[in-house]
PyMOL Python script that loads the backbone (N, CA, C, O; Angstrom):
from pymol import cmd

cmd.read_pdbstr("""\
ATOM      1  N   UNK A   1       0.849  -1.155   0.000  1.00  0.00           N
ATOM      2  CA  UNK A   1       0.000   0.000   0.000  1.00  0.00           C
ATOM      3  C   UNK A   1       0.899   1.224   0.000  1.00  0.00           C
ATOM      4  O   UNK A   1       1.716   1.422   0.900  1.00  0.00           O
ATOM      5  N   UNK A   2       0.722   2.072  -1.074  1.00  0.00           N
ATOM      6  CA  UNK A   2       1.269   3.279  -0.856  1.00  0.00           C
ATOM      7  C   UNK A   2       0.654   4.210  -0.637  1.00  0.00           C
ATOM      8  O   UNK A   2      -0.286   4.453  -1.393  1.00  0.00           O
ATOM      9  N   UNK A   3       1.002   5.317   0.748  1.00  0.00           N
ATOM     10  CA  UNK A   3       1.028   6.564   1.139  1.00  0.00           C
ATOM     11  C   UNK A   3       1.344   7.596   0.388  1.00  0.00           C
ATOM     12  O   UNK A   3       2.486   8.048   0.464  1.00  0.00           O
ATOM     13  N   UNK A   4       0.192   8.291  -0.666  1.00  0.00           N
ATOM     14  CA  UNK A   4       1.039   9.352  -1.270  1.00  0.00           C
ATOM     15  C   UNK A   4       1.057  10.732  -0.585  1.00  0.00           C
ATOM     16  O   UNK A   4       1.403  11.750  -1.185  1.00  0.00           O
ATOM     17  N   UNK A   5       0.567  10.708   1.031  1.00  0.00           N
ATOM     18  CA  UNK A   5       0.538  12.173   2.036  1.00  0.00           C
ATOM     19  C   UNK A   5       1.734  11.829   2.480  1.00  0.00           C
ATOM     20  O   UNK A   5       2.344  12.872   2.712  1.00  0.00           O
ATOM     21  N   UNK A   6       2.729  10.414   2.845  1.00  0.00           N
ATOM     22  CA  UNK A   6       3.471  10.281   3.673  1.00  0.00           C
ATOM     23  C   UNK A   6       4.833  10.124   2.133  1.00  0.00           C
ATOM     24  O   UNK A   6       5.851  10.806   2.017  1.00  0.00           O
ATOM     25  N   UNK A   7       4.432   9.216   1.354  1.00  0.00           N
ATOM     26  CA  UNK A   7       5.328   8.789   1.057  1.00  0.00           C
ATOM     27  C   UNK A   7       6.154   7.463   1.090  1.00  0.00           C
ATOM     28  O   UNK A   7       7.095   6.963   0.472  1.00  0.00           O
ATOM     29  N   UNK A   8       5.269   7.129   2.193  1.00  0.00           N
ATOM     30  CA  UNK A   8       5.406   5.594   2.570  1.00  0.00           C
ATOM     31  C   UNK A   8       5.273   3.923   1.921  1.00  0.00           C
ATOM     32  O   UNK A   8       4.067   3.782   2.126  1.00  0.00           O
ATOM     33  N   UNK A   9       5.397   3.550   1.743  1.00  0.00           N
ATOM     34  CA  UNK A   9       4.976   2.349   1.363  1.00  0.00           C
ATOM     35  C   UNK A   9       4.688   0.985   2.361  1.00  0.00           C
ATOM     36  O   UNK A   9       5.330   0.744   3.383  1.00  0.00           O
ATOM     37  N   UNK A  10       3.963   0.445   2.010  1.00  0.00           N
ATOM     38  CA  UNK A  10       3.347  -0.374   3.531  1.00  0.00           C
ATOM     39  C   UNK A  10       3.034  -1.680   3.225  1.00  0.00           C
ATOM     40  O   UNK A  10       2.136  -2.051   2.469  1.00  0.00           O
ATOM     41  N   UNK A  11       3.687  -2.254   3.744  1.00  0.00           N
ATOM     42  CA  UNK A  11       3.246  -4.410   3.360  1.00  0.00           C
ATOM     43  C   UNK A  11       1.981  -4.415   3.700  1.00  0.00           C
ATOM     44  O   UNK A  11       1.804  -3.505   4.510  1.00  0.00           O
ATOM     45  N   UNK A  12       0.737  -5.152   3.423  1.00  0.00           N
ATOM     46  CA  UNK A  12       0.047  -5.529   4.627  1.00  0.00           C
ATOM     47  C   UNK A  12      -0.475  -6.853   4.107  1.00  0.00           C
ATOM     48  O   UNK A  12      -0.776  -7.014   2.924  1.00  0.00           O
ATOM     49  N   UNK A  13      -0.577  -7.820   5.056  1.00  0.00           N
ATOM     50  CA  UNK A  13      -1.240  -9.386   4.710  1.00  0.00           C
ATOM     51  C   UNK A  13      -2.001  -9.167   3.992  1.00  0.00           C
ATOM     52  O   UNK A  13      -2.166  -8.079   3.441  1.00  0.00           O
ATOM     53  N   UNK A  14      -2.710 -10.265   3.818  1.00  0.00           N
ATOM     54  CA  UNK A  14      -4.324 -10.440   3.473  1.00  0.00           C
ATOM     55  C   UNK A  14      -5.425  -9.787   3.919  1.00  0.00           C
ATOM     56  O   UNK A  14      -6.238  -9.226   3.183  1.00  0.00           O
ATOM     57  N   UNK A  15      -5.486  -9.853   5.344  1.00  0.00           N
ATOM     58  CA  UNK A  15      -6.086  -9.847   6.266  1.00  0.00           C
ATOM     59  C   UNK A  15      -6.369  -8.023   6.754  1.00  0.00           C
ATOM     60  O   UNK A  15      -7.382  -7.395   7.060  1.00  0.00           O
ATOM     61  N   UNK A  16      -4.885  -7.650   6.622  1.00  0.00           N
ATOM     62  CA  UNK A  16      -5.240  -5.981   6.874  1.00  0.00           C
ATOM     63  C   UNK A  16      -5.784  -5.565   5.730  1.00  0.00           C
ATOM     64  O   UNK A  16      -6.489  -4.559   5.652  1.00  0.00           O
ATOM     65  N   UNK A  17      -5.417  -6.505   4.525  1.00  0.00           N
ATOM     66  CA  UNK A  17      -5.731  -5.124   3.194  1.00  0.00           C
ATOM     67  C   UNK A  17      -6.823  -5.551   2.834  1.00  0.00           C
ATOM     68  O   UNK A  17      -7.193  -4.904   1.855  1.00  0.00           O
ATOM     69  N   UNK A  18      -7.724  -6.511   3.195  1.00  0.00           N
ATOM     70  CA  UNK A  18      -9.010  -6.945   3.496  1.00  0.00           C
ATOM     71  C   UNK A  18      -9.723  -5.519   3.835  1.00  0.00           C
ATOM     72  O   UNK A  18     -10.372  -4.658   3.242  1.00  0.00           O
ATOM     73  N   UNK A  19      -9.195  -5.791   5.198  1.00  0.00           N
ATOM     74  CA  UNK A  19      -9.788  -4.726   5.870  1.00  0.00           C
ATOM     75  C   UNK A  19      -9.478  -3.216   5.666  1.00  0.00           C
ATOM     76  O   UNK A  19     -10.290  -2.517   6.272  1.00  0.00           O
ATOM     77  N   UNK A  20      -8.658  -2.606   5.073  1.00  0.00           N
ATOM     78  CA  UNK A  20      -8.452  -1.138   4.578  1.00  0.00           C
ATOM     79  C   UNK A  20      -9.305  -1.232   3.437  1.00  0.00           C
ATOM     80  O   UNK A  20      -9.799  -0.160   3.087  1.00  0.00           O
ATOM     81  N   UNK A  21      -9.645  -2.387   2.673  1.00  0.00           N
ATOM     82  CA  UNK A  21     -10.505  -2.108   0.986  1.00  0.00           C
ATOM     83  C   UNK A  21     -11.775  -2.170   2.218  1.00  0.00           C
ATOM     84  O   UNK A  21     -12.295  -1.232   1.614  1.00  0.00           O
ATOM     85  N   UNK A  22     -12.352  -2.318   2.917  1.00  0.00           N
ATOM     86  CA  UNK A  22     -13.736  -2.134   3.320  1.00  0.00           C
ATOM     87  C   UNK A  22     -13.879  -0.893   3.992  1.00  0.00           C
ATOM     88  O   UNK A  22     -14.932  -0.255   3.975  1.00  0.00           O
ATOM     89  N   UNK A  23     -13.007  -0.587   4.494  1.00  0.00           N
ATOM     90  CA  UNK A  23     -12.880   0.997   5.440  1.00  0.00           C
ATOM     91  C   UNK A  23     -13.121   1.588   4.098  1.00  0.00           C
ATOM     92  O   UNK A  23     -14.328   1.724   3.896  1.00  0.00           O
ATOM     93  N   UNK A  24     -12.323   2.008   3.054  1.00  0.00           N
ATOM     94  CA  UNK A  24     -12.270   2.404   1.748  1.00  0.00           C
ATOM     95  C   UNK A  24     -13.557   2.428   1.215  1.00  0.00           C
ATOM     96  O   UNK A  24     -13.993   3.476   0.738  1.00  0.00           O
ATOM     97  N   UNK A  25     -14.216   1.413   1.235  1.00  0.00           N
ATOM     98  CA  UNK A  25     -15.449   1.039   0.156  1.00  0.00           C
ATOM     99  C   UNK A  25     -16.918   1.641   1.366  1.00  0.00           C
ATOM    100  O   UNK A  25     -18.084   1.932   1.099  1.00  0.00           O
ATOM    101  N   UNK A  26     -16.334   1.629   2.388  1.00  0.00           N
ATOM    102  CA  UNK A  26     -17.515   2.080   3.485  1.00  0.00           C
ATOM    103  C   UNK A  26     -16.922   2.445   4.939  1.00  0.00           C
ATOM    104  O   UNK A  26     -16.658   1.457   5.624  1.00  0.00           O
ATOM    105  N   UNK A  27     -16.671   3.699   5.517  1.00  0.00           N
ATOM    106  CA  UNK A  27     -15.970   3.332   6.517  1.00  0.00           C
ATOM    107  C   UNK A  27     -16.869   3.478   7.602  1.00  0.00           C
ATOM    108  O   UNK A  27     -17.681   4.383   7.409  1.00  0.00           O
ATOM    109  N   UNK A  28     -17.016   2.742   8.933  1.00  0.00           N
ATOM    110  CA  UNK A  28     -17.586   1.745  10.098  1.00  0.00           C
ATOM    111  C   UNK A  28     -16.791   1.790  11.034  1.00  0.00           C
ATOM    112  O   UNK A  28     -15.621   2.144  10.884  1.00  0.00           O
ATOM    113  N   UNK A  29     -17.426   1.348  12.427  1.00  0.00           N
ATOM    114  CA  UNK A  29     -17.339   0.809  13.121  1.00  0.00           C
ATOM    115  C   UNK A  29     -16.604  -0.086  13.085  1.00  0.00           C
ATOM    116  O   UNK A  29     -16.734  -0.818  12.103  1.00  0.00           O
ATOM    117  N   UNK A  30     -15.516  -0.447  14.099  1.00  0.00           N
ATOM    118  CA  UNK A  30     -14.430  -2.113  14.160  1.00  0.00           C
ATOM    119  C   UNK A  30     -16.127  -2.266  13.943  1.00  0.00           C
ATOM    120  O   UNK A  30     -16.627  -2.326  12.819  1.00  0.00           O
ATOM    121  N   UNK A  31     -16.986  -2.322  15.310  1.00  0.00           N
ATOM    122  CA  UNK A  31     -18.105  -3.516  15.441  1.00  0.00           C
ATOM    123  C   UNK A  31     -18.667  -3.792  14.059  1.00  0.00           C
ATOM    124  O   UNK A  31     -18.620  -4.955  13.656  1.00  0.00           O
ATOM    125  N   UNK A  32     -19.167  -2.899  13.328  1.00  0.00           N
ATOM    126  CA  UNK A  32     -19.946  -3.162  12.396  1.00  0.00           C
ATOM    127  C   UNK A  32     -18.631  -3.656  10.955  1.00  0.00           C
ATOM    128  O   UNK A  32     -18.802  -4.509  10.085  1.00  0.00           O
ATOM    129  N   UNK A  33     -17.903  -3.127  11.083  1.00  0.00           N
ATOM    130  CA  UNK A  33     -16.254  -4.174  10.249  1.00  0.00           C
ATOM    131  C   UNK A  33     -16.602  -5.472  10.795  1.00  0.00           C
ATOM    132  O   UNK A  33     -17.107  -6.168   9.914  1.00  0.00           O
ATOM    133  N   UNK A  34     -16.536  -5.967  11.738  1.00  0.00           N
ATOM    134  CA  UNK A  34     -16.582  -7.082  11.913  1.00  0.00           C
ATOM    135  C   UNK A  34     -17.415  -7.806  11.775  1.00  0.00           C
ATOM    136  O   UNK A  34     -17.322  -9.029  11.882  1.00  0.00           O
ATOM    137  N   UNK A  35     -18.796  -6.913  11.400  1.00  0.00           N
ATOM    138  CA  UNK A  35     -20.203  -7.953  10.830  1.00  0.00           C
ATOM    139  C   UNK A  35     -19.915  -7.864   9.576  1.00  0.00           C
ATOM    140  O   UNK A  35     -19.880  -8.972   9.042  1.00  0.00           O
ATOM    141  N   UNK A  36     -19.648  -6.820   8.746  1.00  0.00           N
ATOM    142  CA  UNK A  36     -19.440  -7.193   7.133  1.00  0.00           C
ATOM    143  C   UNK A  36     -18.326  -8.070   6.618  1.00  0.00           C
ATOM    144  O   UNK A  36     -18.249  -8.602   5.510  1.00  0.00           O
ATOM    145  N   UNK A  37     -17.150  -8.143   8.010  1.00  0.00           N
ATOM    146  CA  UNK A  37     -16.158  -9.069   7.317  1.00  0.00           C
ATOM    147  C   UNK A  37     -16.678 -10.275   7.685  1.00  0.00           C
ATOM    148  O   UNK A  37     -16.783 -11.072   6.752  1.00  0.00           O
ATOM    149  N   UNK A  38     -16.920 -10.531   8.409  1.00  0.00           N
ATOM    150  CA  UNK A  38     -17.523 -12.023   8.812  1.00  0.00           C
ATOM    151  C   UNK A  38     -18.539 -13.077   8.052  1.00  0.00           C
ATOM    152  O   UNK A  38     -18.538 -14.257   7.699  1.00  0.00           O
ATOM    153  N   UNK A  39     -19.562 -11.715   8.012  1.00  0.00           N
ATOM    154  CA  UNK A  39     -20.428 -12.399   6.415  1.00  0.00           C
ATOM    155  C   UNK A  39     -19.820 -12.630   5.481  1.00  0.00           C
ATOM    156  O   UNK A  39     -19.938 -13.758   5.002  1.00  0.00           O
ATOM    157  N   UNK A  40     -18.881 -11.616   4.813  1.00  0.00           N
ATOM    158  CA  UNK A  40     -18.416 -11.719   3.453  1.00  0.00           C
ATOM    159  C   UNK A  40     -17.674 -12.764   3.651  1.00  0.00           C
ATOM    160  O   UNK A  40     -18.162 -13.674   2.981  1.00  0.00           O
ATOM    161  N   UNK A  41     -16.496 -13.223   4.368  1.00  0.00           N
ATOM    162  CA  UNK A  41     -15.908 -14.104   4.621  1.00  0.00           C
ATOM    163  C   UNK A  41     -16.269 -15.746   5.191  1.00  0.00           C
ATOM    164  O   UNK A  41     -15.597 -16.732   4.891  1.00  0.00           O
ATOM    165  N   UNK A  42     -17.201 -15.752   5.867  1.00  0.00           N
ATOM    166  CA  UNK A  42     -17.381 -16.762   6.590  1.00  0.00           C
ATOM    167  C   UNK A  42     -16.785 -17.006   7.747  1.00  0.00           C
ATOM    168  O   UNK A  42     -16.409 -18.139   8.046  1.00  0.00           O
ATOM    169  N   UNK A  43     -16.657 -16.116   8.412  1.00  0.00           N
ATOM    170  CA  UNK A  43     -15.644 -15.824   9.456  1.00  0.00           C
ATOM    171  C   UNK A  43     -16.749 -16.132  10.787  1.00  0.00           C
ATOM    172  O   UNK A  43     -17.972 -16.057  10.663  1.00  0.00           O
ATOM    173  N   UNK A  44     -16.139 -16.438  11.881  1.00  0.00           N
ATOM    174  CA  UNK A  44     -17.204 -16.066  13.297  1.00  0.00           C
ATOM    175  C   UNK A  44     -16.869 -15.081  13.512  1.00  0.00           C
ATOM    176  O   UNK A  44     -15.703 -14.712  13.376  1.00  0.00           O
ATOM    177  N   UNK A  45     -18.012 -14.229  13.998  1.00  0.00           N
ATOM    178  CA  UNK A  45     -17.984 -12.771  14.458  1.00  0.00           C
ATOM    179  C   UNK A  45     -17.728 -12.908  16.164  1.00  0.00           C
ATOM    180  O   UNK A  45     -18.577 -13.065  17.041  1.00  0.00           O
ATOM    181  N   UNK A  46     -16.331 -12.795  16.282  1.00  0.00           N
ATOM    182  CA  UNK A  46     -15.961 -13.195  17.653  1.00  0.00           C
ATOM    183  C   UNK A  46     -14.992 -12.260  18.586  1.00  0.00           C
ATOM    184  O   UNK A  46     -14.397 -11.313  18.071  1.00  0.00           O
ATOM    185  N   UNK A  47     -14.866 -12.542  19.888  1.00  0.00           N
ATOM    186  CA  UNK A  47     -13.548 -11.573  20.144  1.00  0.00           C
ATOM    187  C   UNK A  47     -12.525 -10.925  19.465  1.00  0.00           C
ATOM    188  O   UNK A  47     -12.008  -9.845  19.180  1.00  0.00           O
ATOM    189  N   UNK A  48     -12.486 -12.549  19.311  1.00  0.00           N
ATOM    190  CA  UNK A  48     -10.783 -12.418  18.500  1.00  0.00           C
ATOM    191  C   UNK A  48     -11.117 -11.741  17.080  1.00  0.00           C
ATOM    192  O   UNK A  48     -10.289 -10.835  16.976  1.00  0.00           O
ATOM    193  N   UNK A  49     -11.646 -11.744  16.340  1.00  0.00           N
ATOM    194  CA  UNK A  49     -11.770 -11.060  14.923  1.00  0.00           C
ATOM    195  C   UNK A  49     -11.917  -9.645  15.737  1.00  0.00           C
ATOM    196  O   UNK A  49     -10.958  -8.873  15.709  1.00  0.00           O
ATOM    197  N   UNK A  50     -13.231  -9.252  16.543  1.00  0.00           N
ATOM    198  CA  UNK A  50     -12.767  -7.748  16.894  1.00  0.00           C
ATOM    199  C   UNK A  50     -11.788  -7.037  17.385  1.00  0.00           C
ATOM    200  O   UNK A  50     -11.580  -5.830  17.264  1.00  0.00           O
ATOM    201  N   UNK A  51     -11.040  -8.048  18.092  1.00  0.00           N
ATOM    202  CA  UNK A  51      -9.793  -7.330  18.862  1.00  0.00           C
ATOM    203  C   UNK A  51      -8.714  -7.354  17.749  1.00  0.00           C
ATOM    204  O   UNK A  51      -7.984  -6.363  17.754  1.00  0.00           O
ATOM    205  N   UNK A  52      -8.400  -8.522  16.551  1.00  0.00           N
ATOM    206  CA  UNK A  52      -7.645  -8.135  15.584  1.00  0.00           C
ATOM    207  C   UNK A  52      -7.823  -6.882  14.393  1.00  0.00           C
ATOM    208  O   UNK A  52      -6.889  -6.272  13.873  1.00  0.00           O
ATOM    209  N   UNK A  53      -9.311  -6.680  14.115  1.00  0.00           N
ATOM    210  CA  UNK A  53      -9.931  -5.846  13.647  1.00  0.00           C
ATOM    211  C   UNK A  53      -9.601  -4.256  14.612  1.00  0.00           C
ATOM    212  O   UNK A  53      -9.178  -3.323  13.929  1.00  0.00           O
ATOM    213  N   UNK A  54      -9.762  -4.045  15.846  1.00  0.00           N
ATOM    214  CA  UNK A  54      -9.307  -3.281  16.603  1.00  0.00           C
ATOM    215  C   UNK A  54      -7.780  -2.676  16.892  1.00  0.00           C
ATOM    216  O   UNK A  54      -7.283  -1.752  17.537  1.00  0.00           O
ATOM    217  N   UNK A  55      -7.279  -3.905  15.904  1.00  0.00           N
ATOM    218  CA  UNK A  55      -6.268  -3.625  16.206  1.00  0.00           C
ATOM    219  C   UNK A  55      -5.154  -3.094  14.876  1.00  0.00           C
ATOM    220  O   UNK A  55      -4.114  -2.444  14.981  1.00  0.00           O
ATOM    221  N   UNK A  56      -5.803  -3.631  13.673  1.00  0.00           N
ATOM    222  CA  UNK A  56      -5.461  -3.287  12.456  1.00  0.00           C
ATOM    223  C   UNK A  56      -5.715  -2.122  12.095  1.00  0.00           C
ATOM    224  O   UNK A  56      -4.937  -1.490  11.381  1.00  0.00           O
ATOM    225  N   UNK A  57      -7.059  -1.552  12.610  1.00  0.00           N
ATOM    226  CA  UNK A  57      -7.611  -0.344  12.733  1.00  0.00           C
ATOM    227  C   UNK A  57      -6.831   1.074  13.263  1.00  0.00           C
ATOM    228  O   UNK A  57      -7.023   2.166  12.729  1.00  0.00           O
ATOM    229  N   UNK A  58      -6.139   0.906  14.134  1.00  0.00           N
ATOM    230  CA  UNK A  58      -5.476   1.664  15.310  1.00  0.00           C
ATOM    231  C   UNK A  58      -3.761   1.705  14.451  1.00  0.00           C
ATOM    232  O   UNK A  58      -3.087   2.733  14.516  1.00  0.00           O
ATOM    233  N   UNK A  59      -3.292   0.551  13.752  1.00  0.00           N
ATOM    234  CA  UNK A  59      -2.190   0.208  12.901  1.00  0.00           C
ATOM    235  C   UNK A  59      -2.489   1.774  11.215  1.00  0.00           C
ATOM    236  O   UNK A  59      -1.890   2.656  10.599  1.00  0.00           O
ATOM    237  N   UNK A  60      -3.307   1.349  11.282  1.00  0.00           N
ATOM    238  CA  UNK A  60      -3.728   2.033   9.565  1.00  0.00           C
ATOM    239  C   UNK A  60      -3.594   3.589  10.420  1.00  0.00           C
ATOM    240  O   UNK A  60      -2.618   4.249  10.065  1.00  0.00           O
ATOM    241  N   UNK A  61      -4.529   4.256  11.560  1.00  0.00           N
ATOM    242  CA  UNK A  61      -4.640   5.787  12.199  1.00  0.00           C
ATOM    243  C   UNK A  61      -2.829   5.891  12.068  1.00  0.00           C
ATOM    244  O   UNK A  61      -2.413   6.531  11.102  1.00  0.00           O
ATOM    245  N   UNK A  62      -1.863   5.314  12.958  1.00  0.00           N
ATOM    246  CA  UNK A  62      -1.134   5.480  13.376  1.00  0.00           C
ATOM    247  C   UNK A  62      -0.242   5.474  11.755  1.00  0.00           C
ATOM    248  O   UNK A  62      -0.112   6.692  11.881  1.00  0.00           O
ATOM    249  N   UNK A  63       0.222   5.282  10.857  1.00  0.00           N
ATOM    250  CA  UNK A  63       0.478   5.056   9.701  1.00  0.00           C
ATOM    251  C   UNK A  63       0.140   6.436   8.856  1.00  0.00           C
ATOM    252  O   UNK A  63       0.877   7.053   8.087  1.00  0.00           O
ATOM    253  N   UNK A  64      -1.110   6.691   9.222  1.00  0.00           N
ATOM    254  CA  UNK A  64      -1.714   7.789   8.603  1.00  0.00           C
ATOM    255  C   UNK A  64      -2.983   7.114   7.369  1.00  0.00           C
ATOM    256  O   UNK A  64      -3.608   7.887   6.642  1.00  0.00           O
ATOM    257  N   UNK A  65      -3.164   5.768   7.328  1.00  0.00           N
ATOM    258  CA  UNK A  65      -3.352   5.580   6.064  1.00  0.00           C
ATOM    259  C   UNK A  65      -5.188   5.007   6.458  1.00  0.00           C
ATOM    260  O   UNK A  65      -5.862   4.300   5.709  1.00  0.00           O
ATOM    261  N   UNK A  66      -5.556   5.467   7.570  1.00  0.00           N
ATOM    262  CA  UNK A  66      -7.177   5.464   7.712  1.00  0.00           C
ATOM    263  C   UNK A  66      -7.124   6.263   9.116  1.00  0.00           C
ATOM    264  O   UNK A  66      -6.173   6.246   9.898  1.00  0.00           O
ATOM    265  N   UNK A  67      -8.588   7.111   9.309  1.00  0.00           N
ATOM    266  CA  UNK A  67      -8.213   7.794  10.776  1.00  0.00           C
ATOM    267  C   UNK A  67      -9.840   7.137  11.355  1.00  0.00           C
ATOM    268  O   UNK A  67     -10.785   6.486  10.909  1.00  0.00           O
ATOM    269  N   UNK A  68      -9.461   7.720  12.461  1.00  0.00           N
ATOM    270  CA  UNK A  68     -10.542   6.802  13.968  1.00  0.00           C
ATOM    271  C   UNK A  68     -11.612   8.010  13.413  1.00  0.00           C
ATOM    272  O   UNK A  68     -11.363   9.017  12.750  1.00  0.00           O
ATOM    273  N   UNK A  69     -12.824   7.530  13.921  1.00  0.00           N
ATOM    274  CA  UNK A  69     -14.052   8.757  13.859  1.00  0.00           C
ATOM    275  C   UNK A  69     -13.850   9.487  15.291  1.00  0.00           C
ATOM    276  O   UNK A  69     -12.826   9.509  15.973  1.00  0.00           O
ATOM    277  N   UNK A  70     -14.887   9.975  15.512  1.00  0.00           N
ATOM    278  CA  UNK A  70     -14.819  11.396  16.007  1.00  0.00           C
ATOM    279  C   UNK A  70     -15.061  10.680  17.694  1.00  0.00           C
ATOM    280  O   UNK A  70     -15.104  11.419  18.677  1.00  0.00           O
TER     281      UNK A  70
END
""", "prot")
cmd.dss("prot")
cmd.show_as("cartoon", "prot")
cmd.util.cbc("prot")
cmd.orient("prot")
């Protein structure tokens, strides 16, 4: 993923760039991220997906490359 405010360039799994194309395409709630990834995926909508979701989330603010709502 490239930063063209920073300049940066950024690896991210599967799994984060999953989740930055849905912030992108709609941006949400981790909670409600974690109901659209779960459906789309087949995923359980569980702790652990929110707290990784919570946590990828907080990764992208800090990066610059998605920010928290208000």
């Amino acid at each position: 993923m490239y930063n063209s405010l920073s300049g940066q360039t950024h690896l991210l799994d599967g799994f984060s760039a999953a989740v930055l194309a849905e912030i992108e395409r709609a941006p949400a709630t981790v909670d409600a991220l974690a109901g659209r990834l779960a459906a789309a995926f087949g995923l359980a909508r569980d702790d652990r997906l929110v707290t990784r979701l919570a946590e990828a989330c907080e990764t992208f603010e800090r990066l610059g490359l998605a920010r928290g709502g208000p």
